[in-house]
C-alpha positions in Angstrom: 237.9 159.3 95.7 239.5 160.5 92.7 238.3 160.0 89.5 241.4 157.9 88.0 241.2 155.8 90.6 237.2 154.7 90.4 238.3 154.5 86.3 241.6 151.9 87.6 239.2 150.3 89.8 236.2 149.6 87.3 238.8 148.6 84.7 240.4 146.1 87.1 236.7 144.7 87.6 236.2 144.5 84.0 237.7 141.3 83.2 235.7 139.3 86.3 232.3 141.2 85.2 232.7 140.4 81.6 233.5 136.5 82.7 230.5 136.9 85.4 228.3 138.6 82.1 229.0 135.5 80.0 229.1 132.7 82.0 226.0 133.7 84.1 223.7 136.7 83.0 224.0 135.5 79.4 222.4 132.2 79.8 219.8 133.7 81.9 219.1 136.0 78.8 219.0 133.1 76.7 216.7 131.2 78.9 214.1 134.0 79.3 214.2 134.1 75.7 213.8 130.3 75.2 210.6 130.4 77.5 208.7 132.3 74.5 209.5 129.8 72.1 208.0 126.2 71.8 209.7 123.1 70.8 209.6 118.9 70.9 211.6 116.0 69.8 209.6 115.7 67.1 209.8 119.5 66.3 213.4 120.5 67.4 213.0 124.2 66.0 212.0 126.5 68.1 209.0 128.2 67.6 207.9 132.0 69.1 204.5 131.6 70.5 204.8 134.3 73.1 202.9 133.6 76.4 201.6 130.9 75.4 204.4 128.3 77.0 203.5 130.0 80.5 199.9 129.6 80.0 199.5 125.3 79.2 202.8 125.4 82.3 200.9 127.6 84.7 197.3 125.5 83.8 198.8 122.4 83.9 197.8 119.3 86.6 201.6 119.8 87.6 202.6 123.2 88.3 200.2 123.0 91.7 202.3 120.1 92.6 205.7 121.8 92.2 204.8 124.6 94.1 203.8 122.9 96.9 206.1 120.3 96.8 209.2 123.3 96.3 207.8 125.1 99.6 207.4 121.6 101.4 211.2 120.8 100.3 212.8 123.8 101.2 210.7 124.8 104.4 211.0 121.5 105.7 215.4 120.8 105.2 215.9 124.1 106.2 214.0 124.5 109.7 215.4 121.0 110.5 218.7 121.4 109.1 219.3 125.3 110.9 217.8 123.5 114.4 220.1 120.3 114.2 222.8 122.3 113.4 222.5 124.8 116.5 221.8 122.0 118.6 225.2 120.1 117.2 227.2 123.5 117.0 225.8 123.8 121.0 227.3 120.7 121.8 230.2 121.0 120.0 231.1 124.5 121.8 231.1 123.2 125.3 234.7 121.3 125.2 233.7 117.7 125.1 236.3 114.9 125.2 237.3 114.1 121.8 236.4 117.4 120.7 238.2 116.9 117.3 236.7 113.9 116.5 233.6 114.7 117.1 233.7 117.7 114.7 235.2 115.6 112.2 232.3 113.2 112.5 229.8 115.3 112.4 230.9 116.9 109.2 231.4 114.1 107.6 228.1 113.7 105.5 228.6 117.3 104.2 232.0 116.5 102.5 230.7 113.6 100.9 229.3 114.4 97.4 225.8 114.9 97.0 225.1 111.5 94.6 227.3 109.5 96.9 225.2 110.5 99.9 221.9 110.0 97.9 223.2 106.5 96.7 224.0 105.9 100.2 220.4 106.6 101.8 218.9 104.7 98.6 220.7 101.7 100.0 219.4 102.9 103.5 215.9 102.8 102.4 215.9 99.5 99.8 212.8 97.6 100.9 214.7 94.7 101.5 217.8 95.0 102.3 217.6 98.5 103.8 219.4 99.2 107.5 216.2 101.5 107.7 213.6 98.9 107.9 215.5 96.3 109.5 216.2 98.5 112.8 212.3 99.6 112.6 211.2 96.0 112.2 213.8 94.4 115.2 212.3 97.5 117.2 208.7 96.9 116.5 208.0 100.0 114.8 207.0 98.3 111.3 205.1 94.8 111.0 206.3 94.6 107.4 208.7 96.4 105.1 207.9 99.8 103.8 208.9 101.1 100.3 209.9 104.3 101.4 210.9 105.8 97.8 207.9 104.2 96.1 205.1 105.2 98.3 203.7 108.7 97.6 203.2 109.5 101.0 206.6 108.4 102.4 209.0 109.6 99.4 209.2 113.2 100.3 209.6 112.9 104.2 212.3 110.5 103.0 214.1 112.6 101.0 213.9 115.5 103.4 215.7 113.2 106.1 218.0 112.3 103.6 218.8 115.6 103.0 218.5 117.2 106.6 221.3 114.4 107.4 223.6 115.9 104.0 222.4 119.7 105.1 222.9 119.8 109.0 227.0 120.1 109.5 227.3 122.9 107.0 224.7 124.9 110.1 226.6 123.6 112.5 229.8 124.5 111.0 228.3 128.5 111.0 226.8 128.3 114.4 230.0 126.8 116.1 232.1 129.2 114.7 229.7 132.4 115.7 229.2 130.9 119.3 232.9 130.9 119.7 232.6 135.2 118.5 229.9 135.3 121.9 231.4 137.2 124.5 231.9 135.4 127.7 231.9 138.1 130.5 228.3 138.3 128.9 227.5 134.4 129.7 229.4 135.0 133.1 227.4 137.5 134.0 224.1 136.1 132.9 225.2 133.4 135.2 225.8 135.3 138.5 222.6 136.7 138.0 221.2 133.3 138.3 220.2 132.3 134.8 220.0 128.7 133.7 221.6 127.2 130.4 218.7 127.8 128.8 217.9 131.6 130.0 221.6 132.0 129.1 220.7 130.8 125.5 217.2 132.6 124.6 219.0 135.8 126.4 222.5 135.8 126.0 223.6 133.5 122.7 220.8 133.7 120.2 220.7 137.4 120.4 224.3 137.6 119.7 224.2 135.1 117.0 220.8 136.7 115.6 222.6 138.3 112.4 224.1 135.0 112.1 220.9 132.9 112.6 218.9 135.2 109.6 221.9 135.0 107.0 222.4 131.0 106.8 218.4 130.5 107.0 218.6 132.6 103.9 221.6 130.8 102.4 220.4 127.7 103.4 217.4 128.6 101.5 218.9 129.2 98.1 220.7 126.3 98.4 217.8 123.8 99.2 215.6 125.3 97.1 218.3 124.5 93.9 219.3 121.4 95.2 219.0 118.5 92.4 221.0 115.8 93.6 219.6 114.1 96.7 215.7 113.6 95.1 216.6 112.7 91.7 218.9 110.2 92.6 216.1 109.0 95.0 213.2 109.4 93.4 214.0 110.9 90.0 210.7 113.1 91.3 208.3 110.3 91.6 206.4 108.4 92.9 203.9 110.3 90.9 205.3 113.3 91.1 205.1 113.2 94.6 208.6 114.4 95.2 209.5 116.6 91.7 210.4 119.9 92.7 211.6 122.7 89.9 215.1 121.8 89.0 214.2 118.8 88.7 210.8 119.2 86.7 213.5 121.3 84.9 216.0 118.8 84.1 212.9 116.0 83.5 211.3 118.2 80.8 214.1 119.4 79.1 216.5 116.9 78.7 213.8 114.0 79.5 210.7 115.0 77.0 213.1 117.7 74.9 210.4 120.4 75.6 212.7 123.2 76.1 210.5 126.3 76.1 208.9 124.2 78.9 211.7 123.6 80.6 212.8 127.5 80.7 209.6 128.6 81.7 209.8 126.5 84.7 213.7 127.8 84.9 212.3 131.4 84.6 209.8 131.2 87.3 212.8 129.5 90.0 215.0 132.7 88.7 212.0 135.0 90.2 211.6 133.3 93.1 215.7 132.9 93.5 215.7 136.4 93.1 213.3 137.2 95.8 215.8 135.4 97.7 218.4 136.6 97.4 217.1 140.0 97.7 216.4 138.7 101.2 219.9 137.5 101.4 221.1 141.0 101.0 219.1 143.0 103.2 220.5 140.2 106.0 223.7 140.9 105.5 223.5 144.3 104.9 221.8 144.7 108.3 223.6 142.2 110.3 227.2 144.6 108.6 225.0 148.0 110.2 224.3 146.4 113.5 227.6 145.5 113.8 229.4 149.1 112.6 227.1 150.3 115.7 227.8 147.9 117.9 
C-alpha cells in the first residue's frame, strides 16, 4: 500500500482513536493512578502511599470472598446461559409452529433492561408474596417460605437464575443464527449413513459451530463478569457479602464508604483480569477468521 494512503487512513482514524483515548484509556490511566493514593470521607484529599492500598485490599477478610464469589458468578451464568441457549437456539431451528412467536418470546427477557428484570425476580423471590415460593409450597417442595435474597446460602444461586433467565436469549440468538450457516447436504448425509439426532449434533453441528461456540463463551464472559445490575438490585452484595462480586465491591466502596484508592485498586485488579479476557477473546476470533480463510 502506498504510503499516502496508510498516512489518509491513520488520519481518518484519528478523530475515533483520540475519542476512544479520552473517553476510555484516559480514565483507566486515572484509575491506576488513583489506586496509589489513599482517601475517606473524612479525609477527601488524596494521599500517595504507593502499594500500600493493594496490600490492607489484598489482606483483607474480603478480597477471598470476591474472588471466589467473581469465579462462582461468572462460571456459573455462563455454562448455563451458553447450554440454555443452544438448547433454545436447537429448538428454535427445527421449524416449529409459531416459529415467530416463539423467538419473540424467548427473547423477551433480554430486551428488557437489566434493573427492570432484577426488580422483576426481586418480586419473584419476596418471601411472602413471591410466585417463587408459592409454586414450591402448592407443589410440596418447601414446608415454609424461604428468604431467598437474605439467606447466604441461597442469595447467589438466586441471582445466578436470575441472571441465567436475563443471559440465555442473547446465546440463543448467536447459536440460532450459526445453525442456520450449517450446511445441510452435511446433516443429510450424516443421516443416510444412519446417525441419530444426537450423532448428527456431537458430529455434524457442534463442529461447525465450534468457532462460534468459543467466541460467545468468551463474550459472554466479559460481560457477566462486569455485570452490576442484576446482584445489586437483589442483593446490593449481601447477605454478608455472600453475593458481592468486584463491580460491585467497586461501586460499594467508592461511592458507598468514599474510599476511592480502594475502590480503584479493586477496579485495577478487574482491568487485569478483563484484560486476560479479552486477550482470550482475540485469539478466538482470530482463529475461528484462519479456520474459516482455509476452509
Amino acid at each position: 500500500m502506498p504510503r499516502n494512503d496508510t498516512l489518509f487512513h491513520w488520519l481518518m482514524l484519528a478523530p475515533a482513536l483520540a475519542i476512544l483515548g479520552v473517553m476510555l484509556y484516559w480514565p483507566m490511566l486515572g484509575t491506576v493512578i488513583e489506586s496509589f493514593h489513599d482517601s475517606s470521607f473524612i479525609r477527601p484529599q488524596p494521599r500517595f502511599v504507593g502499594f500500600e492500598v493493594y496490600e490492607r485490599v489484598f489482606g483483607g477478610r474480603d478480597f477471598p470472598h470476591i474472588v471466589r464469589n467473581s469465579v462462582v458468578w461468572t462460571v456459573a451464568v455462563v455454562l448455563l446461559q451458553n447450554l440454555l441457549g443452544l438448547l433454545a437456539a436447537l429448538l428454535l431451528n427445527r421449524g416449529l409452529p409459531g416459529q415467530g412467536m416463539l423467538r419473540a418470546i424467548v427473547l423477551l427477557p433480554w430486551v428488557l433492561p437489566g434493573v427492570v428484570a432484577a426488580i422483576v425476580w426481586r418480586f419473584m423471590y419476596d418471601p411472602q408474596l413471591g410466585l417463587i415460593n408459592s409454586l414450591l409450597l402448592r407443589v410440596g417442595v418447601l414446608e415454609q417460605t424461604a428468604a431467598w435474597l437474605a439467606d447466604s446460602s441461597t442469595a447467589m444461586a438466586a441471582a445466578i437464575f436470575a441472571a441465567v433467565w436475563k443471559g440465555f436469549p442473547f446465546s440463543a440468538l448467536i447459536y440460532l443464527a450459526a445453525l442456520q450457516s450449517v450446511e445441510r447436504e452435511q446433516i443429510e448425509a450424516a443421516t443416510i449413513d444412519g446417525a441419530g439426532p444426537v450423532r448428527r449434533l456431537v458430529d455434524v453441528t457442534l463442529p461447525a459451530i465450534r468457532g462460534v461456540i468459543v467466541v460467545n463463551i468468551v463474550l459472554t464472559t466479559i460481560l457477566t463478569f462486569n455485570y452490576f445490575d442484576m446482584i445489586w438490585v437483589l442483593t446490593r452484595g449481601g447477605p454478608q457479602s455472600a453475593t458481592h462480586i468486584f463491580p460491585t465491591k467497586i461501586y460499594e466502596v467508592g461511592f458507598g464508604q468514599f474510599r476511592f484508592g480502594e475502590a480503584a485498586t479493586y477496579g485495577v485488579v478487574s482491568i487485569l483480569v478483563l484484560a486476560v479476557l479479552v486477550a482470550f477473546y482475540l485469539l478466538a476470533t482470530r482463529s475461528t477468521a484462519a479456520r474459516r480463510r482455509t476452509a
